[in-house]
N, C-alpha and C positions, 0 to 999 in steps of 0.2 A: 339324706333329705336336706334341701337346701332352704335358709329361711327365707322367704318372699316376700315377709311383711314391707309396707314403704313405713319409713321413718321419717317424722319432719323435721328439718332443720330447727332446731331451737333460735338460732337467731333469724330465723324469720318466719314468725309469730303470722305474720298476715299475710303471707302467700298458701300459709297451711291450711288458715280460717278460710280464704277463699276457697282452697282446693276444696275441702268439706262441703263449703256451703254448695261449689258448684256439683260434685256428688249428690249430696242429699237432692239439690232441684232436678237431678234428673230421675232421681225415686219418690219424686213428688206422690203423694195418693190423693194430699187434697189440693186445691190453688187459690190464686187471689186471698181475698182475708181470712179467712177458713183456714188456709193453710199456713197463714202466717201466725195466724193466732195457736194453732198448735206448734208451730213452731216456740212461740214462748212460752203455753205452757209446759211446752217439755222442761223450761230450766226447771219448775217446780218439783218434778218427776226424781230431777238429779237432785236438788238439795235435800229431797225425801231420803235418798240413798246416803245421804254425806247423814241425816241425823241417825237413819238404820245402822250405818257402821259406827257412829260414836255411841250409840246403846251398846250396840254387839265389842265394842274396842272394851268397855268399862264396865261390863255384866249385870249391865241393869236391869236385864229382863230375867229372872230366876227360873223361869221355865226353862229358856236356851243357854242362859251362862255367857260364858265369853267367845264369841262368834266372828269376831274379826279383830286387825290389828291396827296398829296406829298408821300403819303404813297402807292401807285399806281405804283410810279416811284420807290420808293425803291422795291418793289417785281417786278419787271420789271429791274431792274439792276440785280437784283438777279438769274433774268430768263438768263439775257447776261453769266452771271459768270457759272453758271450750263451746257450752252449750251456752253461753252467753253472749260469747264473740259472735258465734255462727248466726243465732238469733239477730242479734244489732246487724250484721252482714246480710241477712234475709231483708231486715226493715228499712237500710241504705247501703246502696253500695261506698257510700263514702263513712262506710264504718271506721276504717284506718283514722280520718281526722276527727270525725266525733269523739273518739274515745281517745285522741290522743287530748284535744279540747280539754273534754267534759275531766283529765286526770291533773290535768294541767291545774286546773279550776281547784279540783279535791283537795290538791295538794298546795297550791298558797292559801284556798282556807284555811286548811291544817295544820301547817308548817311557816306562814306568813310569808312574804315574799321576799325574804333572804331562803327561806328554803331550810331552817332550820328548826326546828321544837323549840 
């Protein structure tokens, strides 16, 4: 059996996001703001699952025990970050410069503008 999955290029991050975003808009259920808005509450949906795998990763729930791995929680953070791009992607097509902006911006607050701590 052959595997058919598609794989996306990791170096490019934004031809993937678009691919998605234009999948999911043609399984649209709902449209206009309605459906954008559930498109962002879905990230909430995903960061649900990133805290359900850090309970389940460190057996904090004594009923289930330890239910997941640490490597559970990384593709689960991974799910936040995809569901976030795709989201920004729904609310402009020029997601690509907003976020490369708005990282731009993060990171000389953070880092100052030589770019170091």
């Amino acid at each position: 059996m052959t595997d058919q999955r598609v794989s996306a290029p990791a170096d490019d991050l934004w031809s993937a996001v678009d691919a998605l975003w234009t999948w999911l808009d043609g399984h649209r259920t709902h449209e206009g703001r309605e459906g954008l808005l559930l498109c962002i509450l879905k990230l909430q949906e995903e960061t649900g699952e990133v805290a359900q795998a850090v309970i389940g990763a460190t057996g904090q729930n004594p009923r289930k025990g330890t239910t997941h791995t640490w490597d559970d929680v990384q593709a689960e953070l991974c799910d936040v970050a995809i569901t976030a791009l795709v989201a920004l992607r729904t609310l402009t097509p020029e997601a690509r410069e907003v976020f490369t902006r708005h990282l731009a911006e993060v990171t000389r607050r953070s880092l100052g503008a030589g770019g170091e701590a």
